[in-house]
C-alpha positions in Angstrom: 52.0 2.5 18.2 52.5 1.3 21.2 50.9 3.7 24.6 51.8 2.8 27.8 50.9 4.0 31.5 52.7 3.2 34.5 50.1 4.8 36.7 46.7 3.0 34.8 44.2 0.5 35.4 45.8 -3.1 35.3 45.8 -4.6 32.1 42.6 -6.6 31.1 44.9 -10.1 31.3 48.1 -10.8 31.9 50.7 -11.5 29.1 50.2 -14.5 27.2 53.4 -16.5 27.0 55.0 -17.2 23.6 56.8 -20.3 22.4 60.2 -20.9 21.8 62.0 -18.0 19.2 64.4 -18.9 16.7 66.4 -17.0 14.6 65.4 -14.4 12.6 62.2 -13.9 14.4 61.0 -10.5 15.5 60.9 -9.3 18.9 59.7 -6.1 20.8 61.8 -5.7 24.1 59.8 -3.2 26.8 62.0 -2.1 30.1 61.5 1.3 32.1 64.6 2.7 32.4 64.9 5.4 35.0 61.1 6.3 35.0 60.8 6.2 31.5 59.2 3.6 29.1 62.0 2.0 26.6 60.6 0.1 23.6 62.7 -1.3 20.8 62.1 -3.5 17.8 64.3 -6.1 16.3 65.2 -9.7 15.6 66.3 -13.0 17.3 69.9 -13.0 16.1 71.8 -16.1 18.0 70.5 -18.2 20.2 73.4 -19.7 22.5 74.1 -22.1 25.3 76.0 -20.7 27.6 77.1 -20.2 31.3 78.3 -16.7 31.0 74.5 -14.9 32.0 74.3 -16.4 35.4 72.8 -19.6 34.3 73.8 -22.5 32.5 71.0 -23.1 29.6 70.1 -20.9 26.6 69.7 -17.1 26.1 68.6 -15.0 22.9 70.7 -12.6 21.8 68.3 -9.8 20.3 70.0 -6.9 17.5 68.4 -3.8 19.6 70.8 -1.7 22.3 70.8 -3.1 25.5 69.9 0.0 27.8 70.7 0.3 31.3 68.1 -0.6 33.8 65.8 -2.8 31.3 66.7 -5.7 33.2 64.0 -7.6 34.3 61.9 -6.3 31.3 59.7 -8.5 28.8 60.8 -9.2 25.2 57.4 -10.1 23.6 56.7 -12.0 19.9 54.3 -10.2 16.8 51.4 -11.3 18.7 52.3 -9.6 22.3 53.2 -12.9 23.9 55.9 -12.9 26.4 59.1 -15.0 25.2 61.6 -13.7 27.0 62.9 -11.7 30.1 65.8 -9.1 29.5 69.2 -10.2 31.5 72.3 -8.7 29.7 74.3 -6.8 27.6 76.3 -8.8 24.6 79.9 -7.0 25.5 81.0 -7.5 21.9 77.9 -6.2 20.1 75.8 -4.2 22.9 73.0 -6.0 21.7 70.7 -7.3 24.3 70.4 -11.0 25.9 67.2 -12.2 26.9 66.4 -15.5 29.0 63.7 -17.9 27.2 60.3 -17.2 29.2 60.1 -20.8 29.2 63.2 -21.3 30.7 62.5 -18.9 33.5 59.2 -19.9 34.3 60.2 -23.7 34.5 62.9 -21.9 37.0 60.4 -20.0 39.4 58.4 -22.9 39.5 61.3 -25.0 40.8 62.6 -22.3 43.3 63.1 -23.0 46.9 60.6 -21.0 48.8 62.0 -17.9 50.2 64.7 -17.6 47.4 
């Protein structure tokens, strides 16, 4: 079971991040929703290259709901680590579309200051 609390002490540390997924691995996504903690459970079920989420490398395409306003949440691996960072809705499917943590952390790291 999972407990969370928006309005607790900081976490101990911060999340560890994961490695790469792959298909077929399983995934918790976390986003807060209009003031209200949303956690699902599923699996990696494509991972595609592609240019349609606003970026031009690789995205995860995860088999849970995509639900308004988790954008921007954390899609974490069986031992809590961070591997991903909720973008999208798959139109055909619904399904969610995550961006690689790796991916996005080599990107913040490159940013132009003040972006």
């Amino acid at each position: 079971e999972i407990v969370l609390d928006p309005l607790g002490p900081a976490p101990e540390a911060p999340l560890e991040l994961g490695g790469e997924t792959v298909v077929g691995d399983r995934v918790t996504t976390v986003g807060f929703p209009e003031g209200r903690w949303t956690v699902q459970h599923g699996r990696v079920v494509a991972i595609e290259q592609s240019a349609v989420w606003g970026g031009n490398g690789k995205v995860m395409v995860i088999d849970v709901p995509a639900v308004d306003g988790t954008s921007g949440g954390v899609v974490v691996d069986e031992a809590g680590r961070a591997v991903g960072l909720i973008a999208a809705r798959e139109p055909r499917t619904g399904n969610t579309v995550a961006y690689p943590m790796g991916d996005v952390v080599t990107s913040a790291h490159g940013a132009t200051p003040g972006c």
